[in-house]
Biopython code that builds the backbone (N, CA, C, O; Angstrom):
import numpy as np
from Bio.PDB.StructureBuilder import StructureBuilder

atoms = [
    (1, "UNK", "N", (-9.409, -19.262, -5.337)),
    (1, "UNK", "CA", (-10.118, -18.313, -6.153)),
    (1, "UNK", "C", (-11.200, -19.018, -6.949)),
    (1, "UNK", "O", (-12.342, -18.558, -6.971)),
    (2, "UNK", "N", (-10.862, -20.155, -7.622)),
    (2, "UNK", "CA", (-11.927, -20.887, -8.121)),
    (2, "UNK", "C", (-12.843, -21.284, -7.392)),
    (2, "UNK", "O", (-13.856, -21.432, -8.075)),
    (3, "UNK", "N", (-13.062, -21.622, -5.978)),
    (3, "UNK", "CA", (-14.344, -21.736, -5.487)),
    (3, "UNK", "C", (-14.869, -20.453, -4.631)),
    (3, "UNK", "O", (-15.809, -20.590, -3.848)),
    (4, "UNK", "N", (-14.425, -19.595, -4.758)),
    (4, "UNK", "CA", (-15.266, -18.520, -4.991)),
    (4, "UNK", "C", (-15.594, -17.857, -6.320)),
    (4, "UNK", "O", (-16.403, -16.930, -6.294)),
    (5, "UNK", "N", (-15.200, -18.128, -7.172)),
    (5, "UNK", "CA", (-15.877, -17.686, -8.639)),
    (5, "UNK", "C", (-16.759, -18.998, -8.907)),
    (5, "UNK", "O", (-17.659, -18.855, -9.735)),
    (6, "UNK", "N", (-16.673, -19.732, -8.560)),
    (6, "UNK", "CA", (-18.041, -20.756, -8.653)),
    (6, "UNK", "C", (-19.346, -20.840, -7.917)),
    (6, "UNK", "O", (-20.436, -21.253, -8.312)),
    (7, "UNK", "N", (-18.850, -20.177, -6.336)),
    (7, "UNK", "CA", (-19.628, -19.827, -5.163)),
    (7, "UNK", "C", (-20.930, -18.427, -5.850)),
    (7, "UNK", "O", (-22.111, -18.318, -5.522)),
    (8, "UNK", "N", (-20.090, -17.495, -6.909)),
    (8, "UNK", "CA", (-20.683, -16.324, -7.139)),
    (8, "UNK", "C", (-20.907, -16.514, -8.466)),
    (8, "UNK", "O", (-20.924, -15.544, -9.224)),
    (9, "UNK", "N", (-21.064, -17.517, -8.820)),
    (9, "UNK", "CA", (-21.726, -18.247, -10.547)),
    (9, "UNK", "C", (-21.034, -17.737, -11.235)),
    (9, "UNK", "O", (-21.709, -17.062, -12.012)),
    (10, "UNK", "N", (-19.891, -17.636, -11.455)),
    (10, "UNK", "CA", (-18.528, -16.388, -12.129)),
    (10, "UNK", "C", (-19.425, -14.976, -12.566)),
    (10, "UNK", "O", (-19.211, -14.347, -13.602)),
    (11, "UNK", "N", (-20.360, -14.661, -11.655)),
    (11, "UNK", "CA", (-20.521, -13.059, -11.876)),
    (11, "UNK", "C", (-19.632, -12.313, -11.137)),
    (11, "UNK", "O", (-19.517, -12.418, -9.916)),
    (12, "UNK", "N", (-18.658, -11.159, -12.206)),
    (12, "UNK", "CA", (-18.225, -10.337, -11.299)),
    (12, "UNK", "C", (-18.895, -9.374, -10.404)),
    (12, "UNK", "O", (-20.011, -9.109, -10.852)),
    (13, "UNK", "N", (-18.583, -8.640, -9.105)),
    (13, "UNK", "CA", (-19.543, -8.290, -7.991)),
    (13, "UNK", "C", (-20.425, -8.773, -7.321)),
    (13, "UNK", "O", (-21.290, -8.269, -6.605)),
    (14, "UNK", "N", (-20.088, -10.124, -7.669)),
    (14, "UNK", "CA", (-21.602, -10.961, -6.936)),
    (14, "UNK", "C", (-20.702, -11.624, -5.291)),
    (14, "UNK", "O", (-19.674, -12.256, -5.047)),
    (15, "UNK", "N", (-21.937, -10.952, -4.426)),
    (15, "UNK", "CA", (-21.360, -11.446, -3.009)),
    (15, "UNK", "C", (-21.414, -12.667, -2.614)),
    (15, "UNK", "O", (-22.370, -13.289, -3.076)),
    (16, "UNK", "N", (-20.581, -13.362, -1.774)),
    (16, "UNK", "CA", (-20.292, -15.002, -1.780)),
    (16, "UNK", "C", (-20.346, -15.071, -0.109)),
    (16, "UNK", "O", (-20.168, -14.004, 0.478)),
    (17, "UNK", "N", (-20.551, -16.111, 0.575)),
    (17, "UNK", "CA", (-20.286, -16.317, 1.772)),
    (17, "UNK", "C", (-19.511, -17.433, 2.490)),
    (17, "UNK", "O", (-19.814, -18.611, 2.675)),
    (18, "UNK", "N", (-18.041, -16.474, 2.966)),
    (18, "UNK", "CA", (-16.792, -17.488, 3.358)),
    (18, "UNK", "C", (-17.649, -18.738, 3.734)),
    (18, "UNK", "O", (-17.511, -19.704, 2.983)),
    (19, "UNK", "N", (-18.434, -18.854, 4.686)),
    (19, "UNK", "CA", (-18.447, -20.680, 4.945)),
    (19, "UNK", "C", (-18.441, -21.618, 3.965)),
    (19, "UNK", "O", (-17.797, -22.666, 3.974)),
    (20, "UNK", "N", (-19.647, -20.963, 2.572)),
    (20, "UNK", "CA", (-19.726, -21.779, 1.347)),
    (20, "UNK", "C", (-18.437, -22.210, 0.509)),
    (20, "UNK", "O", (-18.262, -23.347, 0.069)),
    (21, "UNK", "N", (-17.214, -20.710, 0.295)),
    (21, "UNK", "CA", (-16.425, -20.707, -0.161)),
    (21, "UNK", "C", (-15.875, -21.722, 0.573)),
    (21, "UNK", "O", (-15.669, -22.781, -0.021)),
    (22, "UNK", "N", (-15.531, -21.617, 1.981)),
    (22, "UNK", "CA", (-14.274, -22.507, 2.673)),
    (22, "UNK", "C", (-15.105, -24.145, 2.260)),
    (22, "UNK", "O", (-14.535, -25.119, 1.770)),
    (23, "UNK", "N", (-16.246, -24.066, 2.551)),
    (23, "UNK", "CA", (-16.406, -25.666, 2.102)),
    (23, "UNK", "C", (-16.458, -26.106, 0.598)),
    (23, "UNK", "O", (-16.686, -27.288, 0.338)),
    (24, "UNK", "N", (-16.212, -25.008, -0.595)),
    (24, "UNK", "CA", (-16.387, -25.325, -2.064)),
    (24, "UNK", "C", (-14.523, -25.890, -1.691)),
    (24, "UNK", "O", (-14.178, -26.960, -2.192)),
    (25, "UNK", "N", (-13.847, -25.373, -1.129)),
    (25, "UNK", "CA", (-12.072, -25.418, -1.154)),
    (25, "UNK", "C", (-12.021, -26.680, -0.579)),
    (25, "UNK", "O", (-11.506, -27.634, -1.163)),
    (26, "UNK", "N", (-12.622, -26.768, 0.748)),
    (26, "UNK", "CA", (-12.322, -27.795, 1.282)),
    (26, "UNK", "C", (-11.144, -27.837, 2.496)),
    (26, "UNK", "O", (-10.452, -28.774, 2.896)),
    (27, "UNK", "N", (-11.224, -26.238, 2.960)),
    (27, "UNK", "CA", (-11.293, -25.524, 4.018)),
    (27, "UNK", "C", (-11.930, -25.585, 5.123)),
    (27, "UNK", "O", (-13.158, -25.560, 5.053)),
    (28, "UNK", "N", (-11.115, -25.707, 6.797)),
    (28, "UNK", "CA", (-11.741, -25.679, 7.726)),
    (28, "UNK", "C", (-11.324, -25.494, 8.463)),
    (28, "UNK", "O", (-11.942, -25.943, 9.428)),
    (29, "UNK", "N", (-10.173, -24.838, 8.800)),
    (29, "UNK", "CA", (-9.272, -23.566, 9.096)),
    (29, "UNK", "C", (-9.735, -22.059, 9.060)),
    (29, "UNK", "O", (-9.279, -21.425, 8.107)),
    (30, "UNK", "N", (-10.389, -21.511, 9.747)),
    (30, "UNK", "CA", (-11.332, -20.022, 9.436)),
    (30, "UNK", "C", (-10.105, -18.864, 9.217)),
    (30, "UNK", "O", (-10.208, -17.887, 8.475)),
    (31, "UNK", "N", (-8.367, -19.372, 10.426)),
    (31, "UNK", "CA", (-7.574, -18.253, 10.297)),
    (31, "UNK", "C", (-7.112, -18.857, 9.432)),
    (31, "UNK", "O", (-6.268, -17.969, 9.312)),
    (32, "UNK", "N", (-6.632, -20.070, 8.105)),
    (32, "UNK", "CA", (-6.131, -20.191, 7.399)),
    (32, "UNK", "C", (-6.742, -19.687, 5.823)),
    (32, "UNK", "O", (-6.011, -19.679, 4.833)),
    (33, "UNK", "N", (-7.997, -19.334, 5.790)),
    (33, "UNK", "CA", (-8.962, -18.953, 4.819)),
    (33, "UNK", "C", (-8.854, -17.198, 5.112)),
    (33, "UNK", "O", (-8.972, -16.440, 4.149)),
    (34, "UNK", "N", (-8.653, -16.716, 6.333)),
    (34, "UNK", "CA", (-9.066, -15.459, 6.365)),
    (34, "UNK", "C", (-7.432, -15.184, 5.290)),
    (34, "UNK", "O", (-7.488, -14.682, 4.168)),
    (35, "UNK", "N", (-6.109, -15.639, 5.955)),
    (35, "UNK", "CA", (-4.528, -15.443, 5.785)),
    (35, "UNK", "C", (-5.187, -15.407, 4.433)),
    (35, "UNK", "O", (-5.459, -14.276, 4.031)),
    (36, "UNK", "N", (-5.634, -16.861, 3.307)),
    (36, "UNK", "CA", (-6.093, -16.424, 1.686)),
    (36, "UNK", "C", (-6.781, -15.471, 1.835)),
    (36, "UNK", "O", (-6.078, -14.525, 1.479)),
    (37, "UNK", "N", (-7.611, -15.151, 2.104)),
    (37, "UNK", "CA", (-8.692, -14.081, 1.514)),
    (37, "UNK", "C", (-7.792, -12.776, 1.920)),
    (37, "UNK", "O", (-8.239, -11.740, 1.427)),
    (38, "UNK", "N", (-7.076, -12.676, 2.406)),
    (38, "UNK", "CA", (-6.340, -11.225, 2.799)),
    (38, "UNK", "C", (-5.169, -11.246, 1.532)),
    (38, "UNK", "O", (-5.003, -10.162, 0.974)),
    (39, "UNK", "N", (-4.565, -12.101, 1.174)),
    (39, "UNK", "CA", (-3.804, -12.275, 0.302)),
    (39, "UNK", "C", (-4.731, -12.180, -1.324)),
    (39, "UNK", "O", (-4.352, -11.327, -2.127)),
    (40, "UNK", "N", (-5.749, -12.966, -1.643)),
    (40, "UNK", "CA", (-6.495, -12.486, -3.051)),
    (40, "UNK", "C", (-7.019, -11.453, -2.508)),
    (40, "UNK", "O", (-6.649, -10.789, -3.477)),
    (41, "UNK", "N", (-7.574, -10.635, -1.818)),
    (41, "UNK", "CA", (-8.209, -8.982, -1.632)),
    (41, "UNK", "C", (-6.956, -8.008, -1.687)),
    (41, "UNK", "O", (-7.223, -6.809, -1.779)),
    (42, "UNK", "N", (-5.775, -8.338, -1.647)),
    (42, "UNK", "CA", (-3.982, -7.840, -2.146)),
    (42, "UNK", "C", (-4.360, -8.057, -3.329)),
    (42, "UNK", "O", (-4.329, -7.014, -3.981)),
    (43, "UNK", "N", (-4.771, -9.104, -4.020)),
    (43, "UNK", "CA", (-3.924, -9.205, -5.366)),
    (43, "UNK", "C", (-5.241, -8.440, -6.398)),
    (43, "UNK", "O", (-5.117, -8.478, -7.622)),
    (44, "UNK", "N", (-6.554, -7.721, -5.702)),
    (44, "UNK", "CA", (-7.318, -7.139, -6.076)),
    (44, "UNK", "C", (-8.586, -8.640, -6.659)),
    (44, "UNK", "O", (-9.589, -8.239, -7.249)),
    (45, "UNK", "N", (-8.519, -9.441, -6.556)),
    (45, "UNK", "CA", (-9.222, -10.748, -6.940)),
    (45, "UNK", "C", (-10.582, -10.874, -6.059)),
    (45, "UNK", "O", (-11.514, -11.592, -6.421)),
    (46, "UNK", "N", (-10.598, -10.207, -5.025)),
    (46, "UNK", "CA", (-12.006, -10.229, -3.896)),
    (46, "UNK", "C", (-11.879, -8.447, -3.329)),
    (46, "UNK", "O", (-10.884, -7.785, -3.035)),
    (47, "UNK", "N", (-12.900, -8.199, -3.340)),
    (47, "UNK", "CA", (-13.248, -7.097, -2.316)),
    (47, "UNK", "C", (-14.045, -6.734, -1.480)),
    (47, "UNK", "O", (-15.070, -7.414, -1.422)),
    (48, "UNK", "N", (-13.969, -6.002, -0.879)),
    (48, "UNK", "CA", (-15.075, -6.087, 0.466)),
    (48, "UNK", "C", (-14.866, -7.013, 1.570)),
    (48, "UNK", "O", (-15.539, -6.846, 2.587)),
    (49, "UNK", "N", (-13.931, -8.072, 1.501)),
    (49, "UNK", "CA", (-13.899, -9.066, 2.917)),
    (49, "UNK", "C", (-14.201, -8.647, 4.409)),
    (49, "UNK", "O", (-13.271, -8.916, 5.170)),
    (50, "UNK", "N", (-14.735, -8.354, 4.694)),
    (50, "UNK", "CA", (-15.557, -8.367, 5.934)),
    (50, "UNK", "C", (-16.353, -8.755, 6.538)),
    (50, "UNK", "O", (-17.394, -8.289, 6.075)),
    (51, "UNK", "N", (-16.658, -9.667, 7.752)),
    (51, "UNK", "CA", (-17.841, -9.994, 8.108)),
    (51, "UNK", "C", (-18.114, -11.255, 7.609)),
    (51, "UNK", "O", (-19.228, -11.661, 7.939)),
    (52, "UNK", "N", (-17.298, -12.202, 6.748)),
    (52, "UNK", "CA", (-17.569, -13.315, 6.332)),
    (52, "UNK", "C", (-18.177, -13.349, 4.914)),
    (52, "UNK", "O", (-18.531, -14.372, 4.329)),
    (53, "UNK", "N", (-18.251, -12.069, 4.436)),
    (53, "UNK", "CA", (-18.933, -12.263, 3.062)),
    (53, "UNK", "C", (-18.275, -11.069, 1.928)),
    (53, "UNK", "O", (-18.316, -9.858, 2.149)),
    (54, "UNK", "N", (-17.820, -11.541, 0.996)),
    (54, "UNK", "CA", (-16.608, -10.616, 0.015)),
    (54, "UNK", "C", (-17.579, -11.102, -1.104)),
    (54, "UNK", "O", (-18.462, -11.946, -1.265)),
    (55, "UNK", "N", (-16.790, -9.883, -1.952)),
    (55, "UNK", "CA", (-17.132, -9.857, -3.236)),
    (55, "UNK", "C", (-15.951, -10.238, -4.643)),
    (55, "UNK", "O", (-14.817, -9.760, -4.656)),
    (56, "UNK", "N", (-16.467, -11.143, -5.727)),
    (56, "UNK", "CA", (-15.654, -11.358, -6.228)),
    (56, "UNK", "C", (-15.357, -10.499, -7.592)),
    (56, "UNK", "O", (-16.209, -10.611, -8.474)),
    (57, "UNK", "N", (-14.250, -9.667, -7.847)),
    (57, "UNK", "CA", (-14.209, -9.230, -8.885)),
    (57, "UNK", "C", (-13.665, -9.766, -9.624)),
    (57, "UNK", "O", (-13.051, -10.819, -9.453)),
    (58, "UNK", "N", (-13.863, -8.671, -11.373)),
    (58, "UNK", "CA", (-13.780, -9.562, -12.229)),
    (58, "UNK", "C", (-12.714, -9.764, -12.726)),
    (58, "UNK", "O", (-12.706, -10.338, -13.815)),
    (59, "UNK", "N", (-11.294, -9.317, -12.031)),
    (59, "UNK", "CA", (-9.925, -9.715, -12.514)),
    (59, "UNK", "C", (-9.913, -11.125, -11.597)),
    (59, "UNK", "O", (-9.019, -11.945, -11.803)),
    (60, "UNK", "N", (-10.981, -11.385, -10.537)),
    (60, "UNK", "CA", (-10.787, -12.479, -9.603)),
    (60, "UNK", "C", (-11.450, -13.749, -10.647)),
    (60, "UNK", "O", (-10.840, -14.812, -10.765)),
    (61, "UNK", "N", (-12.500, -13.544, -11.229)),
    (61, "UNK", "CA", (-13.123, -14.101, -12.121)),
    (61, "UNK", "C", (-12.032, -14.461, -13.192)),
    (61, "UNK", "O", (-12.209, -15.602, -13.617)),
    (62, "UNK", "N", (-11.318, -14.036, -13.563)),
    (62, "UNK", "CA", (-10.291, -13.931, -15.104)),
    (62, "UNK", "C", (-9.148, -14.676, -14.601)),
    (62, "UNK", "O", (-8.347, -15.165, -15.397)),
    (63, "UNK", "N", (-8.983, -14.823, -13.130)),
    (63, "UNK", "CA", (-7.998, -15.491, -12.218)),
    (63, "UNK", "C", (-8.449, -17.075, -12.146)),
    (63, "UNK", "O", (-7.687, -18.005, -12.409)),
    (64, "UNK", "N", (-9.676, -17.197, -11.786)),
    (64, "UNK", "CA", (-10.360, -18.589, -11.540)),
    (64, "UNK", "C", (-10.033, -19.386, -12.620)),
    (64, "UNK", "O", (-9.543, -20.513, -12.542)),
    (65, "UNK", "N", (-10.437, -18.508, -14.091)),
    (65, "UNK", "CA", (-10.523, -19.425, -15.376)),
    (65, "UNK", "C", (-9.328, -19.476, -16.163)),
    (65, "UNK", "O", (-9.412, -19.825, -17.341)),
    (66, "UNK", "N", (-8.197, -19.161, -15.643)),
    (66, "UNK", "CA", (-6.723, -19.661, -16.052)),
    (66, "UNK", "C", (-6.244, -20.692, -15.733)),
    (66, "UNK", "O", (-5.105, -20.983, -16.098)),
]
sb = StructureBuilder()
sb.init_structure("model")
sb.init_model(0)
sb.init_chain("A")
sb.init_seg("    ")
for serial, (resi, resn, name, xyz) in enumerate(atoms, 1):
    if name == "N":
        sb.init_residue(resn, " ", resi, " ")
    sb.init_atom(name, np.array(xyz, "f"), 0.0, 1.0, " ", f" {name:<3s}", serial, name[0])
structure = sb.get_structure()
């Protein structure tokens, strides 16, 4: 979650793009990143995942900085 709230400058709604995210993580596994991103878009922390590019909301944002 933190490198996608860093990917999207911690604005909430700001769209991010999985490759950037998977390389801010340090990710390179595409089905092991999709398994996270299906799991934070559950916990309401990303929305929109589709297509390689989600959006981060701002309970996802409030998630990063704990």
């Amino acid at each position: 979650m933190q490198a996608a709230a860093v990917e999207g400058n911690g604005i909430s709604g700001a769209y991010v793009i999985q490759e950037h995210v998977m390389q801010q993580a340090n990710i390179v596994d595409a089905e092991h990143f999709r398994m996270i991103a299906r799991y934070l878009e559950e916990q309401g922390w990303i929305a929109d995942a589709d297509y390689g590019v989600f959006k981060v909301t701002a309970s996802g944002i409030l998630e990063a900085i704990r």
